[in-house]
C-alpha positions in Angstrom: 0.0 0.0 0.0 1.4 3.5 -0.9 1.3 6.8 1.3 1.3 10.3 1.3 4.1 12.5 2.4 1.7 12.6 5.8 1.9 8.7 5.8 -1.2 8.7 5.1 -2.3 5.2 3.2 -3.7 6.2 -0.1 -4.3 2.4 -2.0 -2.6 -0.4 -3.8 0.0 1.1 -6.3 -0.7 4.8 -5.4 1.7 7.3 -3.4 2.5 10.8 -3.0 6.1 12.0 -4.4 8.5 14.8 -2.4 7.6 17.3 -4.8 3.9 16.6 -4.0 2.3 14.9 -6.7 1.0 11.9 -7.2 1.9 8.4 -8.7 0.0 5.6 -9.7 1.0 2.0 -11.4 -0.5 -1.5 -12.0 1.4 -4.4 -14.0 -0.7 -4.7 -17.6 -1.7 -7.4 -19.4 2.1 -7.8 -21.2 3.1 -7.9 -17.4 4.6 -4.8 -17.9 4.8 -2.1 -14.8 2.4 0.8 -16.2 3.1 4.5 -14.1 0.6 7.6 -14.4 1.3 10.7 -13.0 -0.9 13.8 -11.9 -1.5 17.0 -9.4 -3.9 15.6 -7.1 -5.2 11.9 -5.8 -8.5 12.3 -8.2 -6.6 12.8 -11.2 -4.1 9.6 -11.2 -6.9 7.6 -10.1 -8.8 8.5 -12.8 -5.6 7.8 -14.9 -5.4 4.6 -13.3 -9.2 3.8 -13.8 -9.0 4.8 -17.8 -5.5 2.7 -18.1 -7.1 -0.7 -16.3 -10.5 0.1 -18.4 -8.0 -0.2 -21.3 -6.4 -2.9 -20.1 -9.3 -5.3 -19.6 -10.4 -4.5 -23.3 -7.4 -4.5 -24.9 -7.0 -1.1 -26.3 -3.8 -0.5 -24.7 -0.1 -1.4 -26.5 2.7 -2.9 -25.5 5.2 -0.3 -26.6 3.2 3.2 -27.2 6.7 5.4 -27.9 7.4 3.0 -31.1 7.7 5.0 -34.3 6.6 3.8 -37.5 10.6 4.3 -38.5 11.3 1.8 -35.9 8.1 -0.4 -36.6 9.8 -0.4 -40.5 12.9 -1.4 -39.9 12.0 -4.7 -37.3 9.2 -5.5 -40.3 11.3 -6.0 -42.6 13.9 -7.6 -40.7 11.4 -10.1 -38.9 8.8 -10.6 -41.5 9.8 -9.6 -45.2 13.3 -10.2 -45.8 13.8 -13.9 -44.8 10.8 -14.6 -47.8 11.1 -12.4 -50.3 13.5 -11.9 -53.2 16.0 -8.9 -53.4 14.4 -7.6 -55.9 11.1 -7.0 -54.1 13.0 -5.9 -50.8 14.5 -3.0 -52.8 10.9 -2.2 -54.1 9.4 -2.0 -50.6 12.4 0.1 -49.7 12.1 2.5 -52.4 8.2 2.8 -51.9 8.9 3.6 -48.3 11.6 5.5 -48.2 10.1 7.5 -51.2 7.0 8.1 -50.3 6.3 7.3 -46.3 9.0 8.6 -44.2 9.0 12.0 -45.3 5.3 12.3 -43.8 5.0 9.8 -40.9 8.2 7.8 -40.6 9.0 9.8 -37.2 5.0 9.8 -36.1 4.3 7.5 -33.3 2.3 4.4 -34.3 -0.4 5.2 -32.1 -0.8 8.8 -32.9 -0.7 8.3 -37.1 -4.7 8.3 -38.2 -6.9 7.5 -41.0 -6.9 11.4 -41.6 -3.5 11.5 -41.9 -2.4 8.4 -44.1 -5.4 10.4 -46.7 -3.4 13.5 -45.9 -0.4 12.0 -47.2 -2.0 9.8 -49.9 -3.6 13.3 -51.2 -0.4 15.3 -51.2 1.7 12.2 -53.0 -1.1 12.6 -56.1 -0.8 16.5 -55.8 2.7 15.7 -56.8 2.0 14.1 -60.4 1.9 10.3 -59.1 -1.0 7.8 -60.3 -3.0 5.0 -59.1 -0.4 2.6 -59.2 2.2 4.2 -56.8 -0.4 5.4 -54.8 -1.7 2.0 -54.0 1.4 0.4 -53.2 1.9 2.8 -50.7 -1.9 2.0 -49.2 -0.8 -1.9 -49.6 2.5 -1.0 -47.8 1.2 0.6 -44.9 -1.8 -2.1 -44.4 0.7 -5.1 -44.4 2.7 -3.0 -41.8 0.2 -2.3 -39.3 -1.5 -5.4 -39.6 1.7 -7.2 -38.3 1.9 -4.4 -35.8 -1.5 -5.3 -34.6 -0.6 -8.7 -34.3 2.0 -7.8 -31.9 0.1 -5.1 -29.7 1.5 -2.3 -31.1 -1.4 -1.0 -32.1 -5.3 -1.9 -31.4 -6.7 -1.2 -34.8 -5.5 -0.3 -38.2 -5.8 3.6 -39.5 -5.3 2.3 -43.0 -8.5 0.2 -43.9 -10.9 2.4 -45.7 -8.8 5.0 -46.7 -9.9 5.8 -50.3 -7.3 6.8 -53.0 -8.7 10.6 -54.9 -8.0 8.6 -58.1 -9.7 5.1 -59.5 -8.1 2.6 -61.2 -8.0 2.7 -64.7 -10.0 0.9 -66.5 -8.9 0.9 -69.7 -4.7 0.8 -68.6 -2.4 -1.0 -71.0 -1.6 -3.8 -68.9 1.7 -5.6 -69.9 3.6 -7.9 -67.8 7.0 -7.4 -66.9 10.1 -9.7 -67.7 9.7 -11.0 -64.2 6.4 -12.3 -64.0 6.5 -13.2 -67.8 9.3 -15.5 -66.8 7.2 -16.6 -63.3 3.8 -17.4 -65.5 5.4 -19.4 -67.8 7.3 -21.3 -65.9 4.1 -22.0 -63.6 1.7 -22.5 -66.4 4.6 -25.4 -68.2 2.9 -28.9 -68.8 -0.3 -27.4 -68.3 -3.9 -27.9 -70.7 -3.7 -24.5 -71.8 0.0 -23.4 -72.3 0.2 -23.7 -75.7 -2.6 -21.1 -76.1 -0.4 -18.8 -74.1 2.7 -19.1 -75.9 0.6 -18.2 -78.9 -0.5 -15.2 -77.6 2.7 -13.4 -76.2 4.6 -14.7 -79.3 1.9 -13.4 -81.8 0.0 -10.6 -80.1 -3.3 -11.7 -81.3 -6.7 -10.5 -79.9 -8.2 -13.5 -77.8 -11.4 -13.5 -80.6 -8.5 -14.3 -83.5 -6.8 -17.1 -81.3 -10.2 -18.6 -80.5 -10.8 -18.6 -84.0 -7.7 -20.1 -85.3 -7.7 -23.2 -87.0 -4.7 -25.3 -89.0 -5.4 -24.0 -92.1 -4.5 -20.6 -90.5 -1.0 -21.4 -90.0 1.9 -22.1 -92.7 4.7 -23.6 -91.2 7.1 -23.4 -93.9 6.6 -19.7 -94.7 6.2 -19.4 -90.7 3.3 -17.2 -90.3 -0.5 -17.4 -89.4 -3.3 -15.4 -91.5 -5.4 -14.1 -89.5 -8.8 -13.5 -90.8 -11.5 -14.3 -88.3 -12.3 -14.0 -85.3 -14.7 -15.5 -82.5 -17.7 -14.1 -80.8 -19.5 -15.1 -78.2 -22.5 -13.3 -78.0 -26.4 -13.2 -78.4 -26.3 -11.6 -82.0 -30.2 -11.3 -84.4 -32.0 -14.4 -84.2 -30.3 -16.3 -81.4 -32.4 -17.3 -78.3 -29.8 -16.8 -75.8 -25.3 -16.2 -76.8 -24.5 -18.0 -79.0 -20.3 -18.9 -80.9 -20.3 -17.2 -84.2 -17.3 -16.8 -86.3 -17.2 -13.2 -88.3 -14.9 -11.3 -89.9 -12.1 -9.5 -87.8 -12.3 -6.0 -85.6 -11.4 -3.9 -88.9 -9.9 -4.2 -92.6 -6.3 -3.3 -90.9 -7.3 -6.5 -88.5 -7.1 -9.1 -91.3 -3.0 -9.8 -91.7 -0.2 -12.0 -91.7 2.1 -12.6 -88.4 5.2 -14.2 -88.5 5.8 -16.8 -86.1 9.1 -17.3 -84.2 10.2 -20.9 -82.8 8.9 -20.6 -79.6 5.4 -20.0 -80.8 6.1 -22.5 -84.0 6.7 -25.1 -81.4 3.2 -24.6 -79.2 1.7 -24.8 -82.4 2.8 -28.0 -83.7 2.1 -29.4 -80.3 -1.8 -27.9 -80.2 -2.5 -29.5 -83.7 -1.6 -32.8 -82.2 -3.3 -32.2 -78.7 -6.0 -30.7 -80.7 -6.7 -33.8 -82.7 -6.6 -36.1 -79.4 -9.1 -34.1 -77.9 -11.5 -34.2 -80.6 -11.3 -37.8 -80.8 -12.0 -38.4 -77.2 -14.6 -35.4 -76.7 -17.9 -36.8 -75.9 -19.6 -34.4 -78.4 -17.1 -36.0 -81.3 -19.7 -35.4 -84.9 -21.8 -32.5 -83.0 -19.1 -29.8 -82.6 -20.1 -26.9 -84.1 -16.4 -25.5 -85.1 -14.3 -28.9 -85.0 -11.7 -27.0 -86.6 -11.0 -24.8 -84.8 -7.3 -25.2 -82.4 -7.6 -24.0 -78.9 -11.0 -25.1 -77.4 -11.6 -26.9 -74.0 -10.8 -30.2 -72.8 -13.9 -30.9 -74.4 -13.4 -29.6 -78.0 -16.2 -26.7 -77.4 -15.0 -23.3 -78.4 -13.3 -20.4 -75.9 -14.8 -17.5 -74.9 -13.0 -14.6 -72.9 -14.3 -16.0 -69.1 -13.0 -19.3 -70.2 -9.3 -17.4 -71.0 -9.7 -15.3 -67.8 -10.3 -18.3 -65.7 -7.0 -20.4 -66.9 -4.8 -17.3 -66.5 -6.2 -16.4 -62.8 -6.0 -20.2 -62.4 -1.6 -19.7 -62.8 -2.0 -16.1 -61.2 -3.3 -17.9 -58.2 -1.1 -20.8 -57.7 2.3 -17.9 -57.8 0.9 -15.8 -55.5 0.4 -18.9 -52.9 4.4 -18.9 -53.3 5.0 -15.0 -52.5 4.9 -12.7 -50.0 1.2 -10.7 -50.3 2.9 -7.6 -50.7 4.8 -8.9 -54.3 1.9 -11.0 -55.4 1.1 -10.7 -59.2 -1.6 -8.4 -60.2 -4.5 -10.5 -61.9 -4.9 -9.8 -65.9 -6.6 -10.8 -68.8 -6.0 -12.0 -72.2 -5.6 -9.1 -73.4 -2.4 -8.4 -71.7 -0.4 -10.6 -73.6 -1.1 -8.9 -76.6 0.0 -5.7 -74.7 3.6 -7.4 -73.6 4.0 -8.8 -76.7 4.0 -5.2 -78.0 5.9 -3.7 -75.3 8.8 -6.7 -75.8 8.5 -5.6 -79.2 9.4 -2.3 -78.6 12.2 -3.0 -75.9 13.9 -5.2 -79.0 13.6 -1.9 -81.4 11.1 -3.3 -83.6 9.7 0.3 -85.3 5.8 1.5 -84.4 4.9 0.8 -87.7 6.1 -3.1 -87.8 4.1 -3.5 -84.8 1.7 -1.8 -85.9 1.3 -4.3 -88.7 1.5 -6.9 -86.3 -1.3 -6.2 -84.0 -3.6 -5.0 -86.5 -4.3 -1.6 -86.2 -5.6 0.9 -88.2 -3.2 3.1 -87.5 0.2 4.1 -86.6 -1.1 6.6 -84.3 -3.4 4.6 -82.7 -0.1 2.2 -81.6 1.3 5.3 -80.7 -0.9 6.5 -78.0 -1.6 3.0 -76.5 2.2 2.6 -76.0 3.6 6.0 -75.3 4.7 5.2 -71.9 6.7 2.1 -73.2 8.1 4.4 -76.1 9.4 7.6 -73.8 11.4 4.9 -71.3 12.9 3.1 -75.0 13.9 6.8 -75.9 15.7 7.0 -72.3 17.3 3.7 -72.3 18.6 4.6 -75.6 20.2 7.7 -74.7 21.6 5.6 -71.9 22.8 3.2 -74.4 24.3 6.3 -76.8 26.5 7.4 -73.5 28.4 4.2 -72.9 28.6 3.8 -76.7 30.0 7.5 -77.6 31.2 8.5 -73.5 34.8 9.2 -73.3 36.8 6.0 -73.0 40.2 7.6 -72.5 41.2 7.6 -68.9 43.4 10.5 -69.4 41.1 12.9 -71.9 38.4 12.3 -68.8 40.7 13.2 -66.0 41.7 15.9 -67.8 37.6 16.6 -68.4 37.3 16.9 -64.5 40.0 19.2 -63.4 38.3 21.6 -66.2 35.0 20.9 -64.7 36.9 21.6 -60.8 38.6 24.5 -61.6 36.3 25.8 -63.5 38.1 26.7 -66.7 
């Protein structure tokens, strides 16, 4: 039992200081020694009263002074860097360091809010930065508290529901990058629809023209495919409910020739084989509506774009449950292999208006403006490129270069 300076007993855990005020402590749930301090008796008991109240329902932490700083540097030693790759580490280190700790990396976990993570988000966006960045940084911060959470460092997390001030775009070229290019095929390898994908990123077609294909399409000696069809899946004039139709492609620019490298030569030669199998062993074998055609089901009936979606998210899935949630790969469509294929096409230095020829369009333009992202970062690697190429390789002419620049001369 504490006292006052008078001896007076004042109560378990409570006593009266030499400079007169007044103490108050009681061991907390993480059997931690908890002090308040205050003027009079009333207000540490009340302090006292509040801290137990918080206590018993668990809104107190275990370590209130920890700084998101502090909270960053323990995640990623504890929880990110013994599972993901080095690559991904440097992303989460450039995203926070970037775009964090200049606005809350010194702010107590406890004290940062829902206001203030929008507050930051806003300011980020005011700065010229899109919907990608700015989620990543809402991602970020969610994985972070959530683990702080888990350890009592804090009782709820400020990030849920904050809102980004821009949507996602709907209609965003979507291409993948050389990494998960490399991590979908490898995943997808030996599987019913592989060949159909190899296709794709190797020809660029629209999913309508692949579902349409058939052998008659392709010319393996010349090594090219004619595209001339594609096929729908909808409820056109006449039809009782959607029906397959094959018409003729998107526009006049649609209907072309696309070479085929060996990659994509291979999956074919392997489809018209699997292709046959199947339609000997599909229980609708003499009622198919399009037996010709090469990439169908398991069952020989055509593909439609749900069918596609489904097999891809089917891969996308099965990565993910092998990475961390914070370097999972972002879902996509069919569409997006015809978007890398472009986009490796450009990296290689193909010019606009081959690809353009490839994919179809009506015009250059058009190729232009879809790609203009992946065009500006070719014109920069480029001009990297033209430095090492043309930069000064004498050792002596660049000294000499530097003491100008020095001295000023």
């Amino acid at each position: 039992m504490g006292k006052d300076l008078k001896g007076k007993e004042l109560g378990k855990g409570l006593s009266q200081r030499k400079d007169g005020k007044y103490s108050g402590r009681f061991v907390d749930r993480f059997g931690k020694r908890t002090q308040v301090y205050g003027s009079t008796l009333k207000e540490v008991k009340n302090k006292i009263a509040v801290a137990v109240a918080d206590n018993e329902k668990m809104r107190n932490v275990v370590e209130p002074n920890t700084t998101l700083d502090q909270w960053y540097e323990k995640w990623m030693r504890v929880y990110k860097i013994p599972v993901i790759r080095p690559n991904s580490k440097r992303h989460y280190e450039s995203v926070y360091t970037k775009h964090i700790k200049p606005y809350l990396g010194n702010k107590r976990l406890t004290d940062i809010t829902k206001l203030m993570i929008t507050d930051t988000i806003n300011q980020i966006y005011m700065k010229g930065y899109q919907w990608e960045t700015l989620n990543k940084i809402r991602v970020l911060l969610i994985d972070m508290l959530d683990r702080a959470m888990e350890d009592n460092l804090l009782v709820k997390n400020p990030t849920r529901g904050v809102r980004l001030p821009i949507n996602k775009p709907q209609n965003e070229v979507k291409a993948l990058t050389r990494e998960d290019q490399k991590a979908f095929f490898e995943c997808s390898a030996g599987t019913f629809y592989y060949n159909l994908f190899v296709v794709a990123i190797n020809t660029g077609l629209r999913p309508g023209e692949l579902f349409a294909l058939s052998e008659n399409d392709i010319d393996l000696t010349k090594n090219e495919i004619k595209v001339t069809k594609t096929l729908l899946y909808q409820k056109l004039d006449g039809d009782e409910q959607k029906e397959f139709h094959i018409d003729l492609p998107k526009t006049q620019s649609s209907n072309r020739t696309v070479p085929i490298n060996s990659f994509c030569r291979e999956a074919l030669q392997k489809q018209i084989v699997l292709h046959k199998i199947i339609c000997n062993n599909s229980p609708y074998k003499g009622k198919l509506k399009f037996p010709d055609l090469l990439f169908t089901t398991k069952f020989g009936t055509p593909l439609n774009s749900q069918i596609y979606m489904d097999a891809i998210k089917k891969i996308v899935d099965e990565i993910n449950l092998m990475r961390d949630p914070l370097d999972s790969m972002e879902k996509f469509s069919g569409h997006a292999f015809r978007h890398t294929f472009a986009t490796r096409c450009f990296e290689a230095g193909i010019p606009p208006k081959t690809v353009q020829t490839y994919l179809g369009h009506a015009s250059l333009k058009m190729t232009m403006d879809l790609y203009t992202s992946v065009l500006e970062q070719k014109k920069v690697d480029d001009m990297k490129l033209l430095e090492d190429t043309i930069g000064l390789e004498n050792s002596d002419s660049s000294s000499l270069t530097r003491k100008i620049i020095q001295f000023g001369a």
